[in-house]
C-alpha positions as CSV (number, residue, x, y, z in Angstrom):
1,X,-96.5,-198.8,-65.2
2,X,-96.5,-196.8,-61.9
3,X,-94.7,-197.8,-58.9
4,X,-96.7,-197.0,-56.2
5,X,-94.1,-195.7,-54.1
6,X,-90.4,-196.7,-55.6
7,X,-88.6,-195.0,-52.3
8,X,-91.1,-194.7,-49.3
9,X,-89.9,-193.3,-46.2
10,X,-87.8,-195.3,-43.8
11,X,-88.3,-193.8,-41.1
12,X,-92.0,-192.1,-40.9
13,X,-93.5,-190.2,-38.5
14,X,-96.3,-192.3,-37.4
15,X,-94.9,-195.5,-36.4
16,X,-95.0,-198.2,-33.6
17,X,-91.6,-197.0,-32.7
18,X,-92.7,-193.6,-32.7
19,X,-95.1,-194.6,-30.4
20,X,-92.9,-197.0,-28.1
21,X,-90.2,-194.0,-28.1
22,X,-93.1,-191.5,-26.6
23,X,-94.7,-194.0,-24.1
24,X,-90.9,-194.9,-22.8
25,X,-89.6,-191.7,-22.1
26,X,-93.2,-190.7,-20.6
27,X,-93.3,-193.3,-17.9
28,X,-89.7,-192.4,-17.5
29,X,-90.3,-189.1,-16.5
30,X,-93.1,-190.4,-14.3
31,X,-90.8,-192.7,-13.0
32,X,-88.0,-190.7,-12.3
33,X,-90.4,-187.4,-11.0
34,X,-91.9,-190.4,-8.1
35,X,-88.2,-191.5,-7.4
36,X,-87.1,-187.7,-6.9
37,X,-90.1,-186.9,-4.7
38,X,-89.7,-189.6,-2.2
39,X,-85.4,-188.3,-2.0
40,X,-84.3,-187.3,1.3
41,X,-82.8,-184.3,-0.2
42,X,-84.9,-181.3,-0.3
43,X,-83.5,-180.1,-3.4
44,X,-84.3,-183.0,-5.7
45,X,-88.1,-183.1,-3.9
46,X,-88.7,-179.3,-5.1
47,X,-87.5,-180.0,-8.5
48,X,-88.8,-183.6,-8.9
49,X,-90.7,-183.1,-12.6
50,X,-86.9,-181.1,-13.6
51,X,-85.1,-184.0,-12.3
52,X,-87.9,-186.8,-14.2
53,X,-87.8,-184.6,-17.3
54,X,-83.7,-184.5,-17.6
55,X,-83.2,-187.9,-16.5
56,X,-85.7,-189.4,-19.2
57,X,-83.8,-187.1,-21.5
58,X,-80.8,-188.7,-21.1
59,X,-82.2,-192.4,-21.2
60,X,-83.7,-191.1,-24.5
61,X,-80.6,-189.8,-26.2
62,X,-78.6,-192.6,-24.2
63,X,-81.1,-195.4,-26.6
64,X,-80.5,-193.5,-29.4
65,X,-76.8,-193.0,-29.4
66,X,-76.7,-196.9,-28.9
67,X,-78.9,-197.3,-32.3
68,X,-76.3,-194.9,-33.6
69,X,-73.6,-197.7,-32.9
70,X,-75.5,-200.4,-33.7
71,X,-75.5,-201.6,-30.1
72,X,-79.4,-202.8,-30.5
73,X,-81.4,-204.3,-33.9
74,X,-82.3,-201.2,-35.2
75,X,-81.8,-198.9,-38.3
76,X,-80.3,-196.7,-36.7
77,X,-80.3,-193.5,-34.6
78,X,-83.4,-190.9,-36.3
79,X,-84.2,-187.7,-35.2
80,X,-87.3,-188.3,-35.6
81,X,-87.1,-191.0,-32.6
82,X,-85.6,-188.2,-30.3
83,X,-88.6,-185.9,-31.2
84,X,-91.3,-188.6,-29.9
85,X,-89.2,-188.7,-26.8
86,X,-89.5,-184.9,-26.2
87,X,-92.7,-185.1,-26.6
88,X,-93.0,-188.1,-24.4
89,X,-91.2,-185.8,-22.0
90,X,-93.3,-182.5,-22.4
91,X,-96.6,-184.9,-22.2
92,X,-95.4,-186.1,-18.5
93,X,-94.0,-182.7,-17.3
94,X,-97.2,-180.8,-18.1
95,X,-99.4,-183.5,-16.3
96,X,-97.0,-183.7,-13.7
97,X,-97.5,-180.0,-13.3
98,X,-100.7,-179.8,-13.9
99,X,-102.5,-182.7,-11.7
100,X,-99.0,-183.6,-9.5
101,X,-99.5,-184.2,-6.2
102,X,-100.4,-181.1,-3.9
103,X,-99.1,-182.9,-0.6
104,X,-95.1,-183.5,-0.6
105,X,-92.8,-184.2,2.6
106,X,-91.9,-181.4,4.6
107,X,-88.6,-179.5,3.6
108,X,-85.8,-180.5,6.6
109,X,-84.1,-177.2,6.0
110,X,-87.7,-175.6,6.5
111,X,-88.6,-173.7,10.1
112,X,-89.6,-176.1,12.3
113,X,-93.7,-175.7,13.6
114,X,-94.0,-174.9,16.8
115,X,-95.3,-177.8,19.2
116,X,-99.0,-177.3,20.4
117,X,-99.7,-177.3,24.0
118,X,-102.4,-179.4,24.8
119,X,-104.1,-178.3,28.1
120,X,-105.4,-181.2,30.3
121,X,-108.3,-179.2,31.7
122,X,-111.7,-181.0,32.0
């Protein structure tokens, strides 16, 4: 008789985790980017996607090293988790970079415009 798979993977590629890992750590970065724009620092508003992109990072790798230690019901930490949350990330950068928004605050360390004079003449 032939099994029909006697050791299938445990961890495959295309999965609802897979899934769940890419759409977390893309809203993440969505999330994050929006948080970073509306700083009061002109630093973090200039690099907003940056700032999404590493700070979803971290929540990524920070999920997966508490799979690792069994914090959550899971099988464990998987590499192939961490890749769906790259690509999660690289998804939400590249639209962030591509259709972000055009408008942002105005830098505070920028040259201040100079005022218009408004003439009163009728």
């Amino acid at each position: 008789m032939d099994d029909p798979d006697p050791d299938p993977d445990p961890d495959p590629w295309v999965a609802r985790d897979k899934l769940y890992h890419f759409l977390f750590c893309l809203l993440l970065t969505f999330l994050f980017s929006a948080a970073a724009r509306l700083s009061p620092s002109p630093f973090l508003r200039r690099r907003s996607v940056l700032f999404g992109s590493i700070a979803s990072l971290l929540a990524g790798a920070a999920k997966e090293a508490a799979d690792h230690l069994r914090i959550f019901p899971s099988s464990g930490a998987s590499a192939r988790d961490a890749v769906a949350d790259l690509l999660g990330v690289l998804v939400a950068a590249s639209l962030l970079s591509i259709f972000g928004p055009r408008v942002s605050r105005p830098d505070s360390d920028s040259e201040p415009r100079p005022a218009r004079i408004h003439s009163s003449i009728v």
